[in-house]
MOPAC internal coordinates of N, CA, C and O (Angstrom, degrees):
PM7 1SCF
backbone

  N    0.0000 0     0.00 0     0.00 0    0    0    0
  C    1.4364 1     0.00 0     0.00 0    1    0    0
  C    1.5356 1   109.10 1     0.00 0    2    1    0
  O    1.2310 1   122.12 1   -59.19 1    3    2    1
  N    1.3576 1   113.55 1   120.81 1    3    2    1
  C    1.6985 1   108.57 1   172.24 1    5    3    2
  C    1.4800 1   114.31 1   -95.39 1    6    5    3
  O    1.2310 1   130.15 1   -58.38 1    7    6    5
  N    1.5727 1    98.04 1   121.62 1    7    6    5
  C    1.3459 1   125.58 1   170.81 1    9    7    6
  C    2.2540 1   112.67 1   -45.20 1   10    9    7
  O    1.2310 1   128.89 1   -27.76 1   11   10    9
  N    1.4932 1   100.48 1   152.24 1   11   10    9
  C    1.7712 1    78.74 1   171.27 1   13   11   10
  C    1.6330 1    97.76 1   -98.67 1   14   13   11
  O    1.2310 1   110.22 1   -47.34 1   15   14   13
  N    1.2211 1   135.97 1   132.66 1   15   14   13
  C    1.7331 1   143.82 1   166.56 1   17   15   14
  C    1.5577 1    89.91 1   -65.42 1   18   17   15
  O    1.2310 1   106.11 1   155.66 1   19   18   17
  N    1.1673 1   143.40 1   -24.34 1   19   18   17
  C    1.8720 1   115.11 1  -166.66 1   21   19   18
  C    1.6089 1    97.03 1   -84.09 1   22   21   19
  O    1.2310 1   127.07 1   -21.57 1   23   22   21
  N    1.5157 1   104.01 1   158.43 1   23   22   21
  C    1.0928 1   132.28 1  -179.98 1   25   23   22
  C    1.0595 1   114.07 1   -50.53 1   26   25   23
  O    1.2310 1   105.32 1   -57.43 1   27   26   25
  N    1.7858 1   144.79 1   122.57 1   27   26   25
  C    1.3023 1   137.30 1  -169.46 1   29   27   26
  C    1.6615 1   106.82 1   -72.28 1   30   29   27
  O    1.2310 1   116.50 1  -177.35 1   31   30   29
  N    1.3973 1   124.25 1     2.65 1   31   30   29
  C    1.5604 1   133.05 1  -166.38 1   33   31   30
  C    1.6017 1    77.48 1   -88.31 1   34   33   31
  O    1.2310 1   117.22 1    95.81 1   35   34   33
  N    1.5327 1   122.90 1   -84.19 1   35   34   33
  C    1.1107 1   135.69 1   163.24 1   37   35   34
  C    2.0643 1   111.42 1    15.06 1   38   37   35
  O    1.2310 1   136.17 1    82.57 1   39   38   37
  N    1.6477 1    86.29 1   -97.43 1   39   38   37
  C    1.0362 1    92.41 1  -169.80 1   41   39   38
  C    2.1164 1   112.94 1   -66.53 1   42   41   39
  O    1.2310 1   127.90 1   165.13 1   43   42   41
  N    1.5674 1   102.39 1   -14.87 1   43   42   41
  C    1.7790 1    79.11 1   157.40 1   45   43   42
  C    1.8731 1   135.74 1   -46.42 1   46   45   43
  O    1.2310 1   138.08 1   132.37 1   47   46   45
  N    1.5189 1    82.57 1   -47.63 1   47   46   45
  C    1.3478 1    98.71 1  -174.96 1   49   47   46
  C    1.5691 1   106.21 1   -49.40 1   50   49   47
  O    1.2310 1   105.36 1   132.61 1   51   50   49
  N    1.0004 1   144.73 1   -47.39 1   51   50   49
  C    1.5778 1   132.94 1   154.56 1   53   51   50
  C    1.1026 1   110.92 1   -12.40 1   54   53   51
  O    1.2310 1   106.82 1   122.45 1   55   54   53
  N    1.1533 1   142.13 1   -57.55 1   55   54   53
  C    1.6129 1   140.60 1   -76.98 1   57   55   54
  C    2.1426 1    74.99 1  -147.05 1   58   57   55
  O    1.2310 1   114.07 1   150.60 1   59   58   57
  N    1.5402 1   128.83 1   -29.40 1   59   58   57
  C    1.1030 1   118.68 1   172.14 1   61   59   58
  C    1.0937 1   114.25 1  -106.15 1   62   61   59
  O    1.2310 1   117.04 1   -12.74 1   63   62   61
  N    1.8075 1   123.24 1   167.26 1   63   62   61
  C    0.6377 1   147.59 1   176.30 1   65   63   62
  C    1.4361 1   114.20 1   -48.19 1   66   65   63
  O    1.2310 1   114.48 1   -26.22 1   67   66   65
  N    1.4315 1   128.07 1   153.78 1   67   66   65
  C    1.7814 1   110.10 1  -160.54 1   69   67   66
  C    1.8128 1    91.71 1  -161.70 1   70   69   67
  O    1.2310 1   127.28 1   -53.30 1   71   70   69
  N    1.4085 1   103.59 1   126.70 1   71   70   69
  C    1.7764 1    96.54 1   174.35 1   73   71   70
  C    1.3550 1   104.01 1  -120.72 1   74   73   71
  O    1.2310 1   115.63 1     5.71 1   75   74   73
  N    1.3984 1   125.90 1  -174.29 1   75   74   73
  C    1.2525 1   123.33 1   172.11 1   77   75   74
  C    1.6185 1   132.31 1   -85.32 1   78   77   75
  O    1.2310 1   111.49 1   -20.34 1   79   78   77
  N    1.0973 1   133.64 1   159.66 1   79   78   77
  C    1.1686 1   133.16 1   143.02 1   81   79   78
  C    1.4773 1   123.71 1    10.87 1   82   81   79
  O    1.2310 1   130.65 1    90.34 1   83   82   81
  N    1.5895 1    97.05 1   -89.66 1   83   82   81
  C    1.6775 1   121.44 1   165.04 1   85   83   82
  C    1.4776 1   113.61 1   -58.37 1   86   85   83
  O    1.2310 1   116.89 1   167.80 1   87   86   85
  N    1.2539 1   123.53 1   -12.20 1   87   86   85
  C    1.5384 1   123.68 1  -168.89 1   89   87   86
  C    1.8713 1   102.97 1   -77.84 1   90   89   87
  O    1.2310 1   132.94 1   124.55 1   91   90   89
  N    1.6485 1    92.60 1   -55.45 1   91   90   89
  C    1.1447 1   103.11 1   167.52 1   93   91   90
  C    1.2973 1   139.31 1   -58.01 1   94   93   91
  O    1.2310 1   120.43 1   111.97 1   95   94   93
  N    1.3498 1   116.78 1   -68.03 1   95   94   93
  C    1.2965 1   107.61 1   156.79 1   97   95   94
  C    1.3385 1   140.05 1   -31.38 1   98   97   95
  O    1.2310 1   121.63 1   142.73 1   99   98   97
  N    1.2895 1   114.49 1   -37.27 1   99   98   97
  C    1.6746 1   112.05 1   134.44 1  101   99   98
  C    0.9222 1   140.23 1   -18.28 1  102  101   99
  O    1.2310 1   125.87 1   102.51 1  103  102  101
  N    1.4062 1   106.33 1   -77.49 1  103  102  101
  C    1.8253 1   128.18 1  -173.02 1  105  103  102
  C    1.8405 1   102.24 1   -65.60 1  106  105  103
  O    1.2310 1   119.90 1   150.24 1  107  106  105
  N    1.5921 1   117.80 1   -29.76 1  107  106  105
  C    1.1792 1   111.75 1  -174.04 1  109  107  106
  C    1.7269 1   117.45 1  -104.64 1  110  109  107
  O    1.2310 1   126.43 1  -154.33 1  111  110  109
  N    1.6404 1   105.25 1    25.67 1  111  110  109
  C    1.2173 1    90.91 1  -143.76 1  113  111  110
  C    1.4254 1   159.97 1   -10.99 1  114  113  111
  O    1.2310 1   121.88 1   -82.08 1  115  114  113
  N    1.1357 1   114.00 1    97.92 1  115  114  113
  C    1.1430 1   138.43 1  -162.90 1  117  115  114
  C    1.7952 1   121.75 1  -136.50 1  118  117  115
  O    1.2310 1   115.31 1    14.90 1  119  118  117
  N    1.1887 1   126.49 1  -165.10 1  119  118  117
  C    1.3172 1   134.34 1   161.47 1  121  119  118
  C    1.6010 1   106.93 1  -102.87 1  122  121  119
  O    1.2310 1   132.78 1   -26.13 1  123  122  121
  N    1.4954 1    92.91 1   153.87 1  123  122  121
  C    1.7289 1    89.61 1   165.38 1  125  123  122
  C    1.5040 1   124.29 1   -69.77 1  126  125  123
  O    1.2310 1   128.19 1   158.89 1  127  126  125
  N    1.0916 1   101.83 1   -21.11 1  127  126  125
  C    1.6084 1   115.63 1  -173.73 1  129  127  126
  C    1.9583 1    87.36 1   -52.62 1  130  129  127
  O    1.2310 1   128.24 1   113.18 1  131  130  129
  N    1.3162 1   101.73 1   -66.82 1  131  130  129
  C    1.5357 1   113.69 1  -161.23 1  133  131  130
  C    1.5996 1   106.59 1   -53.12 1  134  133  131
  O    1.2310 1   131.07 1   147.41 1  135  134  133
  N    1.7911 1    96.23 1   -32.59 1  135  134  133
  C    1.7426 1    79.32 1  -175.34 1  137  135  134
  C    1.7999 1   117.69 1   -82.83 1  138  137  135
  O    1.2310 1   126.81 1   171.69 1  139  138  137
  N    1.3981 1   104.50 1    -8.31 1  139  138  137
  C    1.2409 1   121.82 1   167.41 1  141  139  138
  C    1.6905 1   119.65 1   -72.60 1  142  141  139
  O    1.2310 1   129.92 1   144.36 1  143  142  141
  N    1.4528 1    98.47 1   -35.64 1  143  142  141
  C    2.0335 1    90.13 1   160.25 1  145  143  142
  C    1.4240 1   102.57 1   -88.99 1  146  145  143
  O    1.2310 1   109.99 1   178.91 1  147  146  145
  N    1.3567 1   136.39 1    -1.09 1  147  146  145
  C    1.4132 1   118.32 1   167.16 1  149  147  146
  C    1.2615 1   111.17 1   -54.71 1  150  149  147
  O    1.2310 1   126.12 1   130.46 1  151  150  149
  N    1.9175 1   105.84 1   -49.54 1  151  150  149
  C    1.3945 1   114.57 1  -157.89 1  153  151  150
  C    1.3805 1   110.78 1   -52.13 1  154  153  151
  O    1.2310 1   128.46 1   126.29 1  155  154  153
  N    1.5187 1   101.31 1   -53.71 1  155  154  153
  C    1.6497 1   127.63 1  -174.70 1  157  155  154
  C    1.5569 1   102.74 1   -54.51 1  158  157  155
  O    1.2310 1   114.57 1   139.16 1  159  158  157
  N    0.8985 1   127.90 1   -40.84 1  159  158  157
  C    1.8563 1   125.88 1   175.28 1  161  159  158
  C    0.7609 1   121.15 1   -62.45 1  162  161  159
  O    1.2310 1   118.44 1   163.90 1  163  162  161
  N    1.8513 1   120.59 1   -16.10 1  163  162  161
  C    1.5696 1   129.67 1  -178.56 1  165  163  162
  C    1.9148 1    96.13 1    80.81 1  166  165  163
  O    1.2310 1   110.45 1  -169.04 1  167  166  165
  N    1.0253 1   135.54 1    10.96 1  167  166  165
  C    1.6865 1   144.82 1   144.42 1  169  167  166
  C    1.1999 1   123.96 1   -18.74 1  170  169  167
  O    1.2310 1   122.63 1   130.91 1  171  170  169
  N    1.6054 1   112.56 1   -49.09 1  171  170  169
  C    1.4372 1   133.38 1  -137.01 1  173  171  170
  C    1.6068 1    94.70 1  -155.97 1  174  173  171
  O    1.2310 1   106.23 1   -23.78 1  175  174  173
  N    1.1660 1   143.18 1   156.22 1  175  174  173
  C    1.5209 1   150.29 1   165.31 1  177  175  174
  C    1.5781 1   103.34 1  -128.87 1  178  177  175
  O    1.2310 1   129.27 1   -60.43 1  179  178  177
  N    1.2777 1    99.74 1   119.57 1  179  178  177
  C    1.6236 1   125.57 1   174.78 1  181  179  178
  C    1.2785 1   121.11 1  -138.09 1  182  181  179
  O    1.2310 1   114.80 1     4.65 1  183  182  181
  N    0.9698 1   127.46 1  -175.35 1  183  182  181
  C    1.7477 1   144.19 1  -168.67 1  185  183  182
  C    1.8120 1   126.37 1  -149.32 1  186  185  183
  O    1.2310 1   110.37 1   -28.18 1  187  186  185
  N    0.9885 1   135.69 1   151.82 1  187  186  185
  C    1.2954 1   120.98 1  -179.94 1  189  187  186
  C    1.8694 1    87.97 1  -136.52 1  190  189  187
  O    1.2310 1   127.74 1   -45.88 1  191  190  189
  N    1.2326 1   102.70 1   134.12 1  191  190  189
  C    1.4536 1   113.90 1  -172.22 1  193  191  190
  C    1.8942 1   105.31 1   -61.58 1  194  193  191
  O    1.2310 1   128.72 1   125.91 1  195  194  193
  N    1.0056 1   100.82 1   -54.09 1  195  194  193
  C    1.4329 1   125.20 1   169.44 1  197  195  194
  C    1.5264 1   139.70 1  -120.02 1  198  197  195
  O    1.2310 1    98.83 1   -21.40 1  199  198  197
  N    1.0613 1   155.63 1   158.60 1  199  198  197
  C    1.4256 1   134.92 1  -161.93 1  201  199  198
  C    1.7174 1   124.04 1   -72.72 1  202  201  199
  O    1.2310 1   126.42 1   151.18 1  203  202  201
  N    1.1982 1   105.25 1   -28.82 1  203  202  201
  C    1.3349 1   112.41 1   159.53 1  205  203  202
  C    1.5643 1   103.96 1  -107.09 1  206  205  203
  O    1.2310 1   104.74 1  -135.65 1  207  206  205
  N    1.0671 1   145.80 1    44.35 1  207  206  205
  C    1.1598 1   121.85 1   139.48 1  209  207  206
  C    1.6553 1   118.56 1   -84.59 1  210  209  207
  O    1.2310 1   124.62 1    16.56 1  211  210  209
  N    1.7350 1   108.75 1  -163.44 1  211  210  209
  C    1.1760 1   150.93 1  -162.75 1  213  211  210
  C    1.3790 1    81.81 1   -66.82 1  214  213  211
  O    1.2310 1   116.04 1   -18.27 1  215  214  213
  N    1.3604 1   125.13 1   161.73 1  215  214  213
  C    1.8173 1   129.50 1   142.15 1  217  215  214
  C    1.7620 1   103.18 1  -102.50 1  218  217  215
  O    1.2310 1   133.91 1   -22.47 1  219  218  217
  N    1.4464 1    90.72 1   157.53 1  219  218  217
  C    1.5141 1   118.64 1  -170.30 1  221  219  218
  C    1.3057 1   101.99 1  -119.67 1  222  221  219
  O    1.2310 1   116.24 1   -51.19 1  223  222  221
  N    1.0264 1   124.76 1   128.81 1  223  222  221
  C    1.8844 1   119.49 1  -171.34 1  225  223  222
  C    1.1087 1   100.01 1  -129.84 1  226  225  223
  O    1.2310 1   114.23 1   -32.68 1  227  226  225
  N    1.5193 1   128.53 1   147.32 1  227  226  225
  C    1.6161 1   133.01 1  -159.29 1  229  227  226
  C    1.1397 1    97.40 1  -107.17 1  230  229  227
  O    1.2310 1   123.14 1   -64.25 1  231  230  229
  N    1.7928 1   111.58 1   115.75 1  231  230  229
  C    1.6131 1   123.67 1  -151.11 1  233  231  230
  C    2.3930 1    99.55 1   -63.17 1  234  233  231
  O    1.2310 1   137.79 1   160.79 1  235  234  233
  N    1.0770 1    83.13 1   -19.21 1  235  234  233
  C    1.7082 1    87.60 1  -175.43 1  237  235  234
  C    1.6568 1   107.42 1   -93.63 1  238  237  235
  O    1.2310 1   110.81 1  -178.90 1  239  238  237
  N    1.1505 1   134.89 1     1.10 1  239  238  237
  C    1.1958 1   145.91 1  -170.21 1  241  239  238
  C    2.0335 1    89.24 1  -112.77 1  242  241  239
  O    1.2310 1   114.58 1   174.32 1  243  242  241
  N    0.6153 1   127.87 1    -5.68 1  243  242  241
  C    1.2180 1   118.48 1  -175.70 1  245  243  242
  C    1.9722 1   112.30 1  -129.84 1  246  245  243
  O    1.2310 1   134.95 1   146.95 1  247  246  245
  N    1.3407 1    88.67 1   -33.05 1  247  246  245
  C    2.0038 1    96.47 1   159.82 1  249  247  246
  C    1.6802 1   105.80 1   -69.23 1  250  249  247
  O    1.2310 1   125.45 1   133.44 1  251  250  249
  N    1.3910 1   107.14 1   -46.56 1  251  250  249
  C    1.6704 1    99.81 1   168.10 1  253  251  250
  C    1.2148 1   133.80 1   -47.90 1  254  253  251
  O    1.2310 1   121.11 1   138.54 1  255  254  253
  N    1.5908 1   115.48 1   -41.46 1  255  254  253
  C    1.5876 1   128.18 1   174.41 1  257  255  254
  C    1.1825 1    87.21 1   -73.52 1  258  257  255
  O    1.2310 1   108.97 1   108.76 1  259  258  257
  N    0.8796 1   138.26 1   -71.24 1  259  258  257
  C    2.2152 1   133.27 1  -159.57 1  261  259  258
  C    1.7740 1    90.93 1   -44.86 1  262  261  259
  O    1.2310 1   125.42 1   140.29 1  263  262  261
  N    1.0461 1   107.19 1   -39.71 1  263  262  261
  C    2.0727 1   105.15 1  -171.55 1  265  263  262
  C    1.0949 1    98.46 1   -70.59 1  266  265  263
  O    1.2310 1   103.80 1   138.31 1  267  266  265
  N    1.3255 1   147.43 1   -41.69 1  267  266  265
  C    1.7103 1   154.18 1  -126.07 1  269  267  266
  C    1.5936 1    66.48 1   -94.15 1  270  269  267
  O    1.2310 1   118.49 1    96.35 1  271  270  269
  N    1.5920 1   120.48 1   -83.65 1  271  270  269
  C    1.2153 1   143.29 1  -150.08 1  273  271  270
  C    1.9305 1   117.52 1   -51.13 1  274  273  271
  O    1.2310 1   122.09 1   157.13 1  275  274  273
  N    1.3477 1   113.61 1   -22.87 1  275  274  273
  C    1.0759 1   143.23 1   125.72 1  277  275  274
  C    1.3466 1   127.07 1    -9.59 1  278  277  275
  O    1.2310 1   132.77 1    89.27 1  279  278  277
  N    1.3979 1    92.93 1   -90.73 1  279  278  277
  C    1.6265 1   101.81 1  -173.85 1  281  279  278
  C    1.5913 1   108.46 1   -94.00 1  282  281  279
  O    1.2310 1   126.74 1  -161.25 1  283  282  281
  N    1.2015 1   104.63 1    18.75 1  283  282  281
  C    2.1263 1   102.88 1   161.81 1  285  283  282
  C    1.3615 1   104.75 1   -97.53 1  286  285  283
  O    1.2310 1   126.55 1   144.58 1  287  286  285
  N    1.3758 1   105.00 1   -35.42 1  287  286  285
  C    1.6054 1   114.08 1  -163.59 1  289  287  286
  C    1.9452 1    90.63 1   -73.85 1  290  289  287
  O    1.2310 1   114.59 1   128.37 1  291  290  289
  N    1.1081 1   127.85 1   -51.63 1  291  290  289
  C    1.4131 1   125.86 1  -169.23 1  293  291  290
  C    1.8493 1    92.89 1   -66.18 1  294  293  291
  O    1.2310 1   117.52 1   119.54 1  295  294  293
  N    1.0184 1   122.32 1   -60.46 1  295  294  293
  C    1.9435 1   122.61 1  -167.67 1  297  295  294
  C    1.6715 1    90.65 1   -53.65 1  298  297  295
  O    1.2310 1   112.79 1   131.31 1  299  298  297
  N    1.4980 1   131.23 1   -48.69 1  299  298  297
  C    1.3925 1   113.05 1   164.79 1  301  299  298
  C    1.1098 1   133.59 1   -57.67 1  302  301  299
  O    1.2310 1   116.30 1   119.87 1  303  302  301
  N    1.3942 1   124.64 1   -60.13 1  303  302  301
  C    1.5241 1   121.58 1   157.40 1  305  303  302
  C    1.5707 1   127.47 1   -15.24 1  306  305  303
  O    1.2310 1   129.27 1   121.75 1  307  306  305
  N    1.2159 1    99.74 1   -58.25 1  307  306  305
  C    1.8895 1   115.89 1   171.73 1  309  307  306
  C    1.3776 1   114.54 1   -76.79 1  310  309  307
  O    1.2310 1   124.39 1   164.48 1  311  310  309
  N    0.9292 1   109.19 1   -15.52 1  311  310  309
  C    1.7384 1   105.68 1   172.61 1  313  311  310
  C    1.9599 1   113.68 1   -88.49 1  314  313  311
  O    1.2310 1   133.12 1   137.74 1  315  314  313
  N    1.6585 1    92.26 1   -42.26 1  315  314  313
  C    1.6232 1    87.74 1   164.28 1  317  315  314
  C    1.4265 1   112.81 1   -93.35 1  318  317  315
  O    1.2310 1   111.98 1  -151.62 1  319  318  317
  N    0.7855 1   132.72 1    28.38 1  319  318  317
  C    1.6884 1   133.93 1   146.47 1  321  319  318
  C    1.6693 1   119.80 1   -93.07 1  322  321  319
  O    1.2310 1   123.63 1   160.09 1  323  322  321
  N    1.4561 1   110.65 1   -19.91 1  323  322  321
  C    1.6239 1   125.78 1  -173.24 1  325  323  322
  C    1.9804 1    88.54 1   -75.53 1  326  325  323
  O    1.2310 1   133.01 1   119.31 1  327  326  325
  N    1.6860 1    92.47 1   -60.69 1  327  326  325
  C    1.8935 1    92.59 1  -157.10 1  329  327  326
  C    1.8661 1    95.32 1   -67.53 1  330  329  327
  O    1.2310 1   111.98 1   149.75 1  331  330  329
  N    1.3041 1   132.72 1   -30.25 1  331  330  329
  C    1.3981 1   118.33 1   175.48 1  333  331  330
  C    1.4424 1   118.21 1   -48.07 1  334  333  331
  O    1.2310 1   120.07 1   147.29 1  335  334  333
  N    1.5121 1   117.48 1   -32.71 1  335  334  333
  C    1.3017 1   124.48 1  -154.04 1  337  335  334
  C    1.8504 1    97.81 1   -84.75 1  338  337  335
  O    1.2310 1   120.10 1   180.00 1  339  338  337

């Protein structure tokens, strides 16, 4: 029986849901450029099928950053509403 050698992290990433590039940048408005240094910052978790391909971004890895981004923007908001007062 042959075993699989890739990383079981690896082969999760199959296993989710995955949008594009442009999908994202959408949903976050932004540029792709930006969601492409997200990826690279470790921001966002994606995949490229092959070395020049497309990237695949893990549709919940990127609702998470939009949440992160969320709740900084609200803890700021309330913090400059505390020192106005």
């Amino acid at each position: 029986m042959k075993t699989d050698s890739r990383n079981p992290l690896q082969l999760s990433l199959f296993k989710e849901e995955t949008i594009s590039v442009q999908q994202a940048a959408l949903y976050l408005h932004v540029s792709p450029m930006t969601v492409l240094r997200y990826r690279e910052e470790g921001l966002i978790r994606g995949y490229q099928m092959h070395e020049r391909g497309w990237w695949r971004l893990i549709k919940s890895s990127v609702m998470e950053y939009e949440e992160s981004l969320r709740k900084e923007f609200a803890t700021a908001g309330k913090n400059a509403a505390r020192r106005s007062s």
